[in-house]
Each structure stands twice: as structure tokens, then as C-alpha cells.
CHARMM internal coordinates of N, CA and C (Angstrom, degrees):
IC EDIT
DIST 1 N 1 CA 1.4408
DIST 1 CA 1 C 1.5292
ANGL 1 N 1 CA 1 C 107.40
DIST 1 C 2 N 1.5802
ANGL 1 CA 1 C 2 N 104.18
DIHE 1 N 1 CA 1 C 2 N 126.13
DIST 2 N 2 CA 1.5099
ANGL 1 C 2 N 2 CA 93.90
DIHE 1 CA 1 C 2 N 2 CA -171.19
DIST 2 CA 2 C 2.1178
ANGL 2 N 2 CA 2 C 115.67
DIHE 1 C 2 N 2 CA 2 C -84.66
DIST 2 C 3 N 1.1116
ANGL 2 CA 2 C 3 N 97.15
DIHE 2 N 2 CA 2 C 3 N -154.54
DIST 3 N 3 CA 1.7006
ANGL 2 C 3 N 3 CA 89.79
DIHE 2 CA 2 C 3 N 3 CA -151.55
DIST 3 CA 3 C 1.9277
ANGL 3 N 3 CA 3 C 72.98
DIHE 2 C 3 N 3 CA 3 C -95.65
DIST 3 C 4 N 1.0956
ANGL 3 CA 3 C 4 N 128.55
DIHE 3 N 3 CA 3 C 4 N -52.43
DIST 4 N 4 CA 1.2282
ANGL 3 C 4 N 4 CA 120.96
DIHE 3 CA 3 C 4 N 4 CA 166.96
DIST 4 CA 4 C 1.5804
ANGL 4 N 4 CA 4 C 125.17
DIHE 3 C 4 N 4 CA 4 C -21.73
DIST 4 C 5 N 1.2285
ANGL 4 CA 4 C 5 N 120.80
DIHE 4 N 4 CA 4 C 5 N -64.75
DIST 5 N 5 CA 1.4314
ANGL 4 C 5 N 5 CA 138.86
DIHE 4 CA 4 C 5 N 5 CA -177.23
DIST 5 CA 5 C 1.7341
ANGL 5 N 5 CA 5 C 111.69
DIHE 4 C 5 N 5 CA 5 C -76.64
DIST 5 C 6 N 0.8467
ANGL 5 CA 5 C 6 N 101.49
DIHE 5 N 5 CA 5 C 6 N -13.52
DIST 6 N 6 CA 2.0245
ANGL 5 C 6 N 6 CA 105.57
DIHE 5 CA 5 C 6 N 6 CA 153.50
DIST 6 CA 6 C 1.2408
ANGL 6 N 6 CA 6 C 102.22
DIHE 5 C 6 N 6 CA 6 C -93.70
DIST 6 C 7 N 0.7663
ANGL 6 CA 6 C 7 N 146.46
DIHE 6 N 6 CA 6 C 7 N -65.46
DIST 7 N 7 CA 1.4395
ANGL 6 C 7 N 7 CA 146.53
DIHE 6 CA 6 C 7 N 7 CA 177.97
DIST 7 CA 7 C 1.6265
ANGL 7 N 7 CA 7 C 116.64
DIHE 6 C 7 N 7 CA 7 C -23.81
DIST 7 C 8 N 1.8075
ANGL 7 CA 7 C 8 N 119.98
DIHE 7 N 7 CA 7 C 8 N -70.04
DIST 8 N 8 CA 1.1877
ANGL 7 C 8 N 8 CA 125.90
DIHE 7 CA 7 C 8 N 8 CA 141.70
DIST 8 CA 8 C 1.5895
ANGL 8 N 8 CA 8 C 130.42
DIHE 7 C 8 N 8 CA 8 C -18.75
DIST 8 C 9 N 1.2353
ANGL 8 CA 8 C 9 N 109.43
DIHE 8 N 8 CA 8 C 9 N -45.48
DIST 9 N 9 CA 1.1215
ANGL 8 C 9 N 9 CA 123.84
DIHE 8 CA 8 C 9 N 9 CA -177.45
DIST 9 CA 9 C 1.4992
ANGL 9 N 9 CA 9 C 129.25
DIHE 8 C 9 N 9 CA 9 C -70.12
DIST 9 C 10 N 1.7254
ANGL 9 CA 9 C 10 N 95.55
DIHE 9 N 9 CA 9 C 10 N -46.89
DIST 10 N 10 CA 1.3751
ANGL 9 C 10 N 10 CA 104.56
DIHE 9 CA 9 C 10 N 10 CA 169.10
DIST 10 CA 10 C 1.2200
ANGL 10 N 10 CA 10 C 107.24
DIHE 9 C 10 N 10 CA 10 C -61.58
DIST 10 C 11 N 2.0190
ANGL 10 CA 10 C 11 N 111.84
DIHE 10 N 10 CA 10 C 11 N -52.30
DIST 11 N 11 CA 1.5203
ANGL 10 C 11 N 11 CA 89.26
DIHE 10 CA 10 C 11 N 11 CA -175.38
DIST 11 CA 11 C 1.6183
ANGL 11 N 11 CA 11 C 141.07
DIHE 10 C 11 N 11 CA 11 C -62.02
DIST 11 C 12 N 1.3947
ANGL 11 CA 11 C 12 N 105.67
DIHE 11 N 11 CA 11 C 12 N -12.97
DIST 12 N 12 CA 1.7889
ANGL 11 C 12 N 12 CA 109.24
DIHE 11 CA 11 C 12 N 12 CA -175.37
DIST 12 CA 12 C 1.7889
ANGL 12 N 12 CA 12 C 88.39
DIHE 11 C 12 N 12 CA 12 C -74.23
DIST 12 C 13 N 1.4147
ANGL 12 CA 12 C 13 N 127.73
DIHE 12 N 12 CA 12 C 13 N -62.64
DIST 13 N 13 CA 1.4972
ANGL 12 C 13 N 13 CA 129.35
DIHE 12 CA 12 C 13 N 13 CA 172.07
DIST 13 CA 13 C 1.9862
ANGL 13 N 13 CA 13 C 98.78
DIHE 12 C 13 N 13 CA 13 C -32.37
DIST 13 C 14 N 0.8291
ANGL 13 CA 13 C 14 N 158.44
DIHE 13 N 13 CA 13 C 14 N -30.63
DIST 14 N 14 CA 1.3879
ANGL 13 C 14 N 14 CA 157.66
DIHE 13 CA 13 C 14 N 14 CA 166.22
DIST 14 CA 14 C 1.2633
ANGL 14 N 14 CA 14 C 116.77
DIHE 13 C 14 N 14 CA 14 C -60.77
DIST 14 C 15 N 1.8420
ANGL 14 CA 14 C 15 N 110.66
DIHE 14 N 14 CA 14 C 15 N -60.03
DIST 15 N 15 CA 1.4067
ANGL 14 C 15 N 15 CA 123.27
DIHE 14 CA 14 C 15 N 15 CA -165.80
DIST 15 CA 15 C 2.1501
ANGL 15 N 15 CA 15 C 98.13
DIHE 14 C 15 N 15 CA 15 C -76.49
DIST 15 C 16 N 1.0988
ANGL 15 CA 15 C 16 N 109.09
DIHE 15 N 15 CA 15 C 16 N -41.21
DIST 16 N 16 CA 1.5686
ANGL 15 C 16 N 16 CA 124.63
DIHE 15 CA 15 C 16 N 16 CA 153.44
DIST 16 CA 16 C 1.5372
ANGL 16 N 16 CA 16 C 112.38
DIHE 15 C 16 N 16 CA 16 C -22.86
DIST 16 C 17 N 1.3233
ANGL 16 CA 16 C 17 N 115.90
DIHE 16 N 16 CA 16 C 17 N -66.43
DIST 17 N 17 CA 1.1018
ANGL 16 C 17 N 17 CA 140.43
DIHE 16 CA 16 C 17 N 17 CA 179.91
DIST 17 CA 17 C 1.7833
ANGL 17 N 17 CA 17 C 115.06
DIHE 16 C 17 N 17 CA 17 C -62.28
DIST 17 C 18 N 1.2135
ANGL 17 CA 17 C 18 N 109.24
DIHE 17 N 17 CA 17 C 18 N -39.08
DIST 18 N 18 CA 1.4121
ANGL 17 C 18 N 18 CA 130.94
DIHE 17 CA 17 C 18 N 18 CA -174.09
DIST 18 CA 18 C 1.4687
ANGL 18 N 18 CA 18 C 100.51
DIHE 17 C 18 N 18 CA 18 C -51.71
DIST 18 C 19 N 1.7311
ANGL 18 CA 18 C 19 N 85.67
DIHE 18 N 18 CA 18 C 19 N -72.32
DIST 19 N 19 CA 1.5094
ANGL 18 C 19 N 19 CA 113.86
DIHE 18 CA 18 C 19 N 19 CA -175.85
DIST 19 CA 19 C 1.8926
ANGL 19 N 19 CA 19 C 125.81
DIHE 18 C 19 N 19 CA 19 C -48.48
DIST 19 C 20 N 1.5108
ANGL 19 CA 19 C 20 N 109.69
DIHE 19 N 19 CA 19 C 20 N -47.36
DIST 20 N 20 CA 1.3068
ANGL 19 C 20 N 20 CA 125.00
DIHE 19 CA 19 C 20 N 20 CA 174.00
DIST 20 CA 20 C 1.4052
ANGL 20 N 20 CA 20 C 90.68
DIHE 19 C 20 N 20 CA 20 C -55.74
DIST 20 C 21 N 1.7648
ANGL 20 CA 20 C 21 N 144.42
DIHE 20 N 20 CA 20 C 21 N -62.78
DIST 21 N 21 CA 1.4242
ANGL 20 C 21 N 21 CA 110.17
DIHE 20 CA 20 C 21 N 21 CA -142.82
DIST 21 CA 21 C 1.4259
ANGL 21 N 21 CA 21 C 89.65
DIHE 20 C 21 N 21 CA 21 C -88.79
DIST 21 C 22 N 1.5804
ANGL 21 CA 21 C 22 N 138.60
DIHE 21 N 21 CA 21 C 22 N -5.83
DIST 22 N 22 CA 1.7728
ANGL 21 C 22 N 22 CA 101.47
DIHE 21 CA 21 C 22 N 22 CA 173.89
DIST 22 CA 22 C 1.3808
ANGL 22 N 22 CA 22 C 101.40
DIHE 21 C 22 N 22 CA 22 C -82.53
DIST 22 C 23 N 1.5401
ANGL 22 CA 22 C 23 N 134.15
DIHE 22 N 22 CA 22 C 23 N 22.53
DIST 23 N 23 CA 1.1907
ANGL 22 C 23 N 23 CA 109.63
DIHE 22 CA 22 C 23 N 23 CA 160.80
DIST 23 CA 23 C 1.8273
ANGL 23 N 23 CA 23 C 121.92
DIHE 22 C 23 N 23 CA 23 C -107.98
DIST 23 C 24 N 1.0574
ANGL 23 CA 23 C 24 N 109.45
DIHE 23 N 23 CA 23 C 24 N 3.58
DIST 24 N 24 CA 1.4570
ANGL 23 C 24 N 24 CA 151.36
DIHE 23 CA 23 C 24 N 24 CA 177.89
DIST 24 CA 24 C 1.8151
ANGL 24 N 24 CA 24 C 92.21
DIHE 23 C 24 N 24 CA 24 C -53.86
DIST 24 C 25 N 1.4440
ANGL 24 CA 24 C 25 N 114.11
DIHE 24 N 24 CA 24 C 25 N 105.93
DIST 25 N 25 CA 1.7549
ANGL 24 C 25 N 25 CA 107.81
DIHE 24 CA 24 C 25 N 25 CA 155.08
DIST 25 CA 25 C 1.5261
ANGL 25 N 25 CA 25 C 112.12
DIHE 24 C 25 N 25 CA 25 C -73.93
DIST 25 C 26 N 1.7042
ANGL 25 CA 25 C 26 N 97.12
DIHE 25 N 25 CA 25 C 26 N 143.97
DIST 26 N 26 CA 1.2594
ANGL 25 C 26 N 26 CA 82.32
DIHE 25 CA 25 C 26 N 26 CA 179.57
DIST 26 CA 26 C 1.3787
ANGL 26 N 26 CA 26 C 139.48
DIHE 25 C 26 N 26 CA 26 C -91.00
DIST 26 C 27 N 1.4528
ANGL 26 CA 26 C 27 N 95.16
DIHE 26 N 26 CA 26 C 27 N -4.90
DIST 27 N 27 CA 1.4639
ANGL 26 C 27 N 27 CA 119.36
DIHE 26 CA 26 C 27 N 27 CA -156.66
DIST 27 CA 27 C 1.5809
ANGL 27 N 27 CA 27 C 98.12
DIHE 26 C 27 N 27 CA 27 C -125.84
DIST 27 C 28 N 1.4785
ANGL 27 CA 27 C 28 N 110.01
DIHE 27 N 27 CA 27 C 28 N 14.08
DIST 28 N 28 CA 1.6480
ANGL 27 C 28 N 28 CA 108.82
DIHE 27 CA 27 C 28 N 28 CA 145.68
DIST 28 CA 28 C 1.8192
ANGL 28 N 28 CA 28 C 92.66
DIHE 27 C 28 N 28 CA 28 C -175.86
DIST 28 C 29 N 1.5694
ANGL 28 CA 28 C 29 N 101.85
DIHE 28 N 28 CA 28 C 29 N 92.99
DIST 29 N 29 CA 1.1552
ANGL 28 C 29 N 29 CA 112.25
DIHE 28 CA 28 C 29 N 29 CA 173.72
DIST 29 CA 29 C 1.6800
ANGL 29 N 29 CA 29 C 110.85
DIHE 28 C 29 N 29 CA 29 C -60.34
DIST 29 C 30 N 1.4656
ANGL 29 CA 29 C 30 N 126.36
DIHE 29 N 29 CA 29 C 30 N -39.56
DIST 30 N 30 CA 1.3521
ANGL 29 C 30 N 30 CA 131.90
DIHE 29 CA 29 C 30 N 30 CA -145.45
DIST 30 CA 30 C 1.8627
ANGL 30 N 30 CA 30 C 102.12
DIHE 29 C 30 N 30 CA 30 C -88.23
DIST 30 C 31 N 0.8308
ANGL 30 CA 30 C 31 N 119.27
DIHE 30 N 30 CA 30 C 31 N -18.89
DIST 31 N 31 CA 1.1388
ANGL 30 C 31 N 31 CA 113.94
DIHE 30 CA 30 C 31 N 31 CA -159.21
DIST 31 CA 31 C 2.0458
ANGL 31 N 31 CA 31 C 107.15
DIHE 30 C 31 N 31 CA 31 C -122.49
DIST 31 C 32 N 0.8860
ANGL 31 CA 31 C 32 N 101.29
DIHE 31 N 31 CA 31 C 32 N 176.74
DIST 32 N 32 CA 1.5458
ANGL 31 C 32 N 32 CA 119.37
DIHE 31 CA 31 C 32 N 32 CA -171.63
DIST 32 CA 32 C 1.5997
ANGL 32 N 32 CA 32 C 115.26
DIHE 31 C 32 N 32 CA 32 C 38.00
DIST 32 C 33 N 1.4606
ANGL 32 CA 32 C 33 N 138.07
DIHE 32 N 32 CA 32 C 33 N -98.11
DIST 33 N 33 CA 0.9496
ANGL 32 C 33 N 33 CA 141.96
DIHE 32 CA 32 C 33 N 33 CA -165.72
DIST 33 CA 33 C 1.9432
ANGL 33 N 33 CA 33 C 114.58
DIHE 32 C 33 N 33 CA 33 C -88.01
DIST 33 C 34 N 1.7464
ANGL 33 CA 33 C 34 N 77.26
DIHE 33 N 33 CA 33 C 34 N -46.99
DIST 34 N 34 CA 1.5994
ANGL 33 C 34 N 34 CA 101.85
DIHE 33 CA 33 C 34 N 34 CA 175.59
DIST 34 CA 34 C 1.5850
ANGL 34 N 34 CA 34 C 118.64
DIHE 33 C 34 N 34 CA 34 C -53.29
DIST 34 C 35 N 1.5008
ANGL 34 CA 34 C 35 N 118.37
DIHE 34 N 34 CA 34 C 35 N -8.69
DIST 35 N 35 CA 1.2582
ANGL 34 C 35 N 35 CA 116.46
DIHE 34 CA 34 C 35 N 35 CA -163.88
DIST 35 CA 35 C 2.1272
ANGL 35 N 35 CA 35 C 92.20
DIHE 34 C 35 N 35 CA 35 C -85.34
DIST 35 C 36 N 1.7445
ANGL 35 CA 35 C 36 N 92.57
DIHE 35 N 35 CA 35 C 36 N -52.69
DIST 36 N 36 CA 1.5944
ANGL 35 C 36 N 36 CA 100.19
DIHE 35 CA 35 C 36 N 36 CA 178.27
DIST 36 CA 36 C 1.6117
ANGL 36 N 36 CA 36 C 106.82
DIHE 35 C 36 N 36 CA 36 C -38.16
DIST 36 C 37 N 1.6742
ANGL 36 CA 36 C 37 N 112.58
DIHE 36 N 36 CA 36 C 37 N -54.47
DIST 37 N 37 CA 1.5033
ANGL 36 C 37 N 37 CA 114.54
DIHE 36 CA 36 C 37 N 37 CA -165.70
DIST 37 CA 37 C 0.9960
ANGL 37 N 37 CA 37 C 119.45
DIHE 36 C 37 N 37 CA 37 C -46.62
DIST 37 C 38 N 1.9163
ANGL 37 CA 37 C 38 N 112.07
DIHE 37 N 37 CA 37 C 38 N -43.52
DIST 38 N 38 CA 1.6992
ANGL 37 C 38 N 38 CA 120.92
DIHE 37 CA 37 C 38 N 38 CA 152.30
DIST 38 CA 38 C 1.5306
ANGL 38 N 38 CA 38 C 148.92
DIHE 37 C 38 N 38 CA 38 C -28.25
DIST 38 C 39 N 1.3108
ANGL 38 CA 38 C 39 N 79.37
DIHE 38 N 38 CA 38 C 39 N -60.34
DIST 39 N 39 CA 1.6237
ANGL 38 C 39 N 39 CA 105.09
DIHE 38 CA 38 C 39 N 39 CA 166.32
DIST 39 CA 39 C 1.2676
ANGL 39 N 39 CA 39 C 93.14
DIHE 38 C 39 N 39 CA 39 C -54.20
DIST 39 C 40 N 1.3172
ANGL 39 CA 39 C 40 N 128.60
DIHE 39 N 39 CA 39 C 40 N -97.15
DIST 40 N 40 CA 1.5154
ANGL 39 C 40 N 40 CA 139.28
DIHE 39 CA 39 C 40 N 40 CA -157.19
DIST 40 CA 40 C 1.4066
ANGL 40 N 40 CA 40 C 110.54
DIHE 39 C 40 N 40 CA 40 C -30.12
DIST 40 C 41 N 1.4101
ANGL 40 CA 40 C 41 N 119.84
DIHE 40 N 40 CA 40 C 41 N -36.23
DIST 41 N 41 CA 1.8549
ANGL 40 C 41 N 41 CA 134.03
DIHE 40 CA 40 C 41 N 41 CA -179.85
DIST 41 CA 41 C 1.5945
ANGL 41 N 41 CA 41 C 102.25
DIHE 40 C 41 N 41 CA 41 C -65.35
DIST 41 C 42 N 1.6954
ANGL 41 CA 41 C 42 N 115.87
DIHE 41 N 41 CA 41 C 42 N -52.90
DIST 42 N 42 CA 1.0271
ANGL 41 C 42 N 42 CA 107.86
DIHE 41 CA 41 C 42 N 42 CA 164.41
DIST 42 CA 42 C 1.4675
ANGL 42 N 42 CA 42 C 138.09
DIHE 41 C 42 N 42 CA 42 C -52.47
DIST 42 C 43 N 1.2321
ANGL 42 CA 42 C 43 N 107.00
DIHE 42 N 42 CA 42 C 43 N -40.81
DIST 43 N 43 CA 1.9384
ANGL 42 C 43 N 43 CA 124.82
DIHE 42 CA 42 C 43 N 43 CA -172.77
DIST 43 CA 43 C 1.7362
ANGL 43 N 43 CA 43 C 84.87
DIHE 42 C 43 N 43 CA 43 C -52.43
DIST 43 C 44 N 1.4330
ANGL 43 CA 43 C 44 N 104.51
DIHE 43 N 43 CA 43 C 44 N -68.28
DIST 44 N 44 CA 1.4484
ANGL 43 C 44 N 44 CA 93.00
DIHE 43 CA 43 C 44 N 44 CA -150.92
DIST 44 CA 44 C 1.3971
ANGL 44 N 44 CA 44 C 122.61
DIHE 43 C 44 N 44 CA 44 C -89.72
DIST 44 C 45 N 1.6003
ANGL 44 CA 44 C 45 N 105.60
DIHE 44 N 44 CA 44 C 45 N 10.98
DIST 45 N 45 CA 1.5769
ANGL 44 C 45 N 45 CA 110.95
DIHE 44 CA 44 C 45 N 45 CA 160.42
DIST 45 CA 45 C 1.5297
ANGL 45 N 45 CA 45 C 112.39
DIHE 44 C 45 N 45 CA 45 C -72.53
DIST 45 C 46 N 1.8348
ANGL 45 CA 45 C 46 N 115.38
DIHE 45 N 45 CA 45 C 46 N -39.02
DIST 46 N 46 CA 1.2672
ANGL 45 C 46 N 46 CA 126.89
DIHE 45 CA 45 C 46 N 46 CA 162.11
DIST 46 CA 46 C 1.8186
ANGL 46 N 46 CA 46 C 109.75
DIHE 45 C 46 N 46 CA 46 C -35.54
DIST 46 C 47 N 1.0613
ANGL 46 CA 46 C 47 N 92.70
DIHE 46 N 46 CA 46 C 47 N -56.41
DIST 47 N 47 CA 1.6977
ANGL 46 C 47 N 47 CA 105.40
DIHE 46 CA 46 C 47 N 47 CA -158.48
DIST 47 CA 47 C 1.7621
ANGL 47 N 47 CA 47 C 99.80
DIHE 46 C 47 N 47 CA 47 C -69.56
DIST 47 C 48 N 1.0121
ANGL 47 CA 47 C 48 N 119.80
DIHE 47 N 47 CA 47 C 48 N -40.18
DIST 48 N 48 CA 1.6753
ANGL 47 C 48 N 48 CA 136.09
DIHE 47 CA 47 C 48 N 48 CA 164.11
DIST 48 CA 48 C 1.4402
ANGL 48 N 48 CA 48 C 90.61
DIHE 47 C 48 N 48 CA 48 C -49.82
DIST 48 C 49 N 1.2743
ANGL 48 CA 48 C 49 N 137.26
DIHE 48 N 48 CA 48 C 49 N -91.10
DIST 49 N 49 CA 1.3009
ANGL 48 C 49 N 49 CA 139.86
DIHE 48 CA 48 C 49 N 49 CA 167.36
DIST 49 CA 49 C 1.7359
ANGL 49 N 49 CA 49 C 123.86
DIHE 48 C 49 N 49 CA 49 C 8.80
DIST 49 C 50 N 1.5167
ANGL 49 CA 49 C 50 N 107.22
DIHE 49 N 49 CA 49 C 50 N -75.78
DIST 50 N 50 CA 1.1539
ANGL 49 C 50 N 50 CA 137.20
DIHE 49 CA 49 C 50 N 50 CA -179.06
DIST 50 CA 50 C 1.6323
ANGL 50 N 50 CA 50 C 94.25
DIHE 49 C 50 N 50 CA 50 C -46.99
DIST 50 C 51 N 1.3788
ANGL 50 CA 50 C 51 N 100.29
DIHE 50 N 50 CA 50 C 51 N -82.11
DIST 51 N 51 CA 1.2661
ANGL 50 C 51 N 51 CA 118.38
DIHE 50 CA 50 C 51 N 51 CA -178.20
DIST 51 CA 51 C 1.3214
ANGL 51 N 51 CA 51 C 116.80
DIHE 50 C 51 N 51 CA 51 C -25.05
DIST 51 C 52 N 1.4480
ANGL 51 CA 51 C 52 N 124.78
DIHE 51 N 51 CA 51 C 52 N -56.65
DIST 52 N 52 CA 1.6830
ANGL 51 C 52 N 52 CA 107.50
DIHE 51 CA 51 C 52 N 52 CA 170.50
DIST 52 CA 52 C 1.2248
ANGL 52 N 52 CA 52 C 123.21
DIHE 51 C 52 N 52 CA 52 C -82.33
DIST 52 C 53 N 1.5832
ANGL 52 CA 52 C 53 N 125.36
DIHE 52 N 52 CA 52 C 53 N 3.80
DIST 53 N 53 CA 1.1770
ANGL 52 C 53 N 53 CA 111.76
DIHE 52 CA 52 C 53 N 53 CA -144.80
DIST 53 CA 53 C 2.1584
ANGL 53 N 53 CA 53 C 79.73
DIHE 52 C 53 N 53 CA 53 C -109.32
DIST 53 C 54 N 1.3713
ANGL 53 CA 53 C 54 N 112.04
DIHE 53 N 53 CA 53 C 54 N -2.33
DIST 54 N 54 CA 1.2426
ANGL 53 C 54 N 54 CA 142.82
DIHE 53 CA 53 C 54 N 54 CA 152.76
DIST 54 CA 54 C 1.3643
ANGL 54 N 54 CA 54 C 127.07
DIHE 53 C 54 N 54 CA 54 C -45.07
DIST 54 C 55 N 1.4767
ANGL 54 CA 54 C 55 N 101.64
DIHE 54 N 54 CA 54 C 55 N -78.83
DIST 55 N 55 CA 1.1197
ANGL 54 C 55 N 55 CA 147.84
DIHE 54 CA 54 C 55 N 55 CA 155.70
DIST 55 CA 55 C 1.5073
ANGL 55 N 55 CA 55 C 105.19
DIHE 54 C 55 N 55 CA 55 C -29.57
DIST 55 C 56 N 1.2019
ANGL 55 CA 55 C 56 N 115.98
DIHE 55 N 55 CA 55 C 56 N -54.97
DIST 56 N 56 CA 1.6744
ANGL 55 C 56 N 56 CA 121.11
DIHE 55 CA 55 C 56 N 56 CA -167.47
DIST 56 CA 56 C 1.6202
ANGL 56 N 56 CA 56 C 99.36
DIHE 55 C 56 N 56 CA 56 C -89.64
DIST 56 C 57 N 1.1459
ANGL 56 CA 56 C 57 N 111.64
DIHE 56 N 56 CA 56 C 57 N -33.80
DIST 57 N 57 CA 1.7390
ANGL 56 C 57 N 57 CA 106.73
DIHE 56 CA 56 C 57 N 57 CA 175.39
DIST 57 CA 57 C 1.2722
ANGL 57 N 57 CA 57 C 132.61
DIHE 56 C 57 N 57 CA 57 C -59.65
DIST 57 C 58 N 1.5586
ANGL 57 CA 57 C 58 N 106.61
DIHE 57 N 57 CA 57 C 58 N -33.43
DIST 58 N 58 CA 1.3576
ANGL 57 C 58 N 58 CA 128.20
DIHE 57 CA 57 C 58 N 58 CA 144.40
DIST 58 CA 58 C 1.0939
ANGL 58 N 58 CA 58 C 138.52
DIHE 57 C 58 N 58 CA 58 C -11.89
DIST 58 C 59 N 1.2485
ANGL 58 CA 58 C 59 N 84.56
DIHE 58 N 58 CA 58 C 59 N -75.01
DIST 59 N 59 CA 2.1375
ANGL 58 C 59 N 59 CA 129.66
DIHE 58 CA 58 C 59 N 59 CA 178.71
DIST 59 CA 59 C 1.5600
ANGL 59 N 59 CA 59 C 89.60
DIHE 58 C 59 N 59 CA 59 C -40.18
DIST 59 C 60 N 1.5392
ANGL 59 CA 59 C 60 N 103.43
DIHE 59 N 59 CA 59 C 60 N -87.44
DIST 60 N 60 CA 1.5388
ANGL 59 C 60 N 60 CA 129.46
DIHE 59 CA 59 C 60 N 60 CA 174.58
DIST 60 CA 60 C 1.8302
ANGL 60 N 60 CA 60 C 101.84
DIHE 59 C 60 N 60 CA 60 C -21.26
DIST 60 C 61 N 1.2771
ANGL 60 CA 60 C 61 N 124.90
DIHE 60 N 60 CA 60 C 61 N -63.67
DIST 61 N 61 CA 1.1892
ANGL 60 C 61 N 61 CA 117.22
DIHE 60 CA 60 C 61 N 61 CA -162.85
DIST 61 CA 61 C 1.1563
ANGL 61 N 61 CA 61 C 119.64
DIHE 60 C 61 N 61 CA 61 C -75.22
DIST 61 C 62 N 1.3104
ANGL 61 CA 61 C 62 N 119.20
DIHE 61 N 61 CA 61 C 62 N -28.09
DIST 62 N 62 CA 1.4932
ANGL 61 C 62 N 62 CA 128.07
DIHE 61 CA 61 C 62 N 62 CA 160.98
DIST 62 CA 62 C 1.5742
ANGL 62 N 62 CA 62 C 118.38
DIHE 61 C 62 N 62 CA 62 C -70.39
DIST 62 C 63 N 1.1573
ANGL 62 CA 62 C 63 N 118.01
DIHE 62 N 62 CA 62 C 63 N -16.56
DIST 63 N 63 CA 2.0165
ANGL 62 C 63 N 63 CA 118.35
DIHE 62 CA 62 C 63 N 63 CA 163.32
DIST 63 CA 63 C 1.2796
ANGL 63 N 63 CA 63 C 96.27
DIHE 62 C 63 N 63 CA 63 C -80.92
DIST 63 C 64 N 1.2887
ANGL 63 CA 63 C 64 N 126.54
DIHE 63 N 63 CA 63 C 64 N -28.61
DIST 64 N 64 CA 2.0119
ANGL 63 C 64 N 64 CA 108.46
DIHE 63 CA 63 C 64 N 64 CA -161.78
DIST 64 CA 64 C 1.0682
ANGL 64 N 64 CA 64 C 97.27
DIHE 63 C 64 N 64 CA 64 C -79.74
DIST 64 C 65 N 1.8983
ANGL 64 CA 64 C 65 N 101.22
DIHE 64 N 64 CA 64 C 65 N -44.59
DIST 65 N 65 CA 1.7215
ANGL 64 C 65 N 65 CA 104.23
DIHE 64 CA 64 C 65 N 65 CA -164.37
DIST 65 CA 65 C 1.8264
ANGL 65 N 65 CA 65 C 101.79
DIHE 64 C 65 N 65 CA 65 C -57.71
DIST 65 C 66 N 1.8161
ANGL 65 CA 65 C 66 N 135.53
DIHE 65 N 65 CA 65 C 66 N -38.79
DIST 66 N 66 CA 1.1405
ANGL 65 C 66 N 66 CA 135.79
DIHE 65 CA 65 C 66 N 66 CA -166.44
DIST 66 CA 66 C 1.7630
ANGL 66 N 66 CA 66 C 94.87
DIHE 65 C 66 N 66 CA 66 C -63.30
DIST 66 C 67 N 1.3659
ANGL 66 CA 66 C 67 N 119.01
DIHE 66 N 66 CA 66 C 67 N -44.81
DIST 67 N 67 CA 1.4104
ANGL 66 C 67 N 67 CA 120.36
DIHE 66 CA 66 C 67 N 67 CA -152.78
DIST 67 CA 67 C 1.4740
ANGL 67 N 67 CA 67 C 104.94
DIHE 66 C 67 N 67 CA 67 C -70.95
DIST 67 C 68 N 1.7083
ANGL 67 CA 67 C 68 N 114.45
DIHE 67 N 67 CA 67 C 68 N -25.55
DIST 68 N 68 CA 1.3485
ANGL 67 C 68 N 68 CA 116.95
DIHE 67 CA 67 C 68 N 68 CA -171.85
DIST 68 CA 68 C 1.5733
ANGL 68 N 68 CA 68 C 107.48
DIHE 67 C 68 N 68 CA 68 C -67.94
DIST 68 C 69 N 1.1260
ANGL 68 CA 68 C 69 N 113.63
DIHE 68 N 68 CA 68 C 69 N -36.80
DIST 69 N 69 CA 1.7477
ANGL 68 C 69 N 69 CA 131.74
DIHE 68 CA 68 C 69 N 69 CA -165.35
DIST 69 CA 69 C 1.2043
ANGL 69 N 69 CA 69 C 97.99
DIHE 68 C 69 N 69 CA 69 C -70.29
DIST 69 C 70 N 1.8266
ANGL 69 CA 69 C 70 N 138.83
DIHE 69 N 69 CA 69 C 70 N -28.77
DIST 70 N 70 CA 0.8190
ANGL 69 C 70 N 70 CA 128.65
DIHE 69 CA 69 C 70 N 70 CA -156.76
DIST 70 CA 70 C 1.9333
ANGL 70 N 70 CA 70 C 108.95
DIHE 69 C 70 N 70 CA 70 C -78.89
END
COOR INIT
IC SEED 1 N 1 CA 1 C
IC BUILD
């Protein structure tokens, strides 16, 4: 996965994020619609998550793979 296509990724997980809290009540986040809007804030903070923790494994595999060559 290139460094480009995480990138993309995070941002739709952002605009995702955007979107869920204007649908967010404010004055009863937990219940009816607002609960989904939650969820969805969560999913793609998860998915933000993943994504670097990806991202950083990468990193890692490309120093071992440089250190092996040496």
C-alpha cells in the first residue's frame, strides 16, 4: 500500500468523521440517530488508528530490510 493511498484514506476516515458529528444531537448524543453518528466517529477513528499503526510497520520493515543489506 503506497504512502499515497493511506494518506487518501485517512482523509475520507476525517471527512467521515466531519460528517458523523453534524449529525450528532446535542442535547442527547446517546440515543436515537445520534447513537449511529457515534458509532461512525468511532469506526473511523479505529480505521485512522489501523492506518498508522500500518503505516509505522512499514517504516520498521523498510529499516530492517536497509540494515540487512548492509
Amino acid at each position: 500500500m503506497s504512502k499515497t493511498l493511506i494518506y487518501v484514506l485517512i482523509g475520507i476516515a476525517l471527512l467521515l468523521i466531519i460528517y458523523n458529528a453534524t449529525l450528532i444531537n446535542a442535547t442527547a448524543p446517546f440515543e436515537g440517530e445520534s447513537i449511529v453518528a457515534v458509532i461512525g466517529i468511532v469506526a473511523a477513528l479505529c480505521a485512522i488508528v489501523l492506518l498508522l499503526i500500518y503505516w509505522t510497520s512499514k517504516k520498521i520493515q523498510q529499516s530492517l530490510d536497509e540494515e540487512d543489506k548492509k
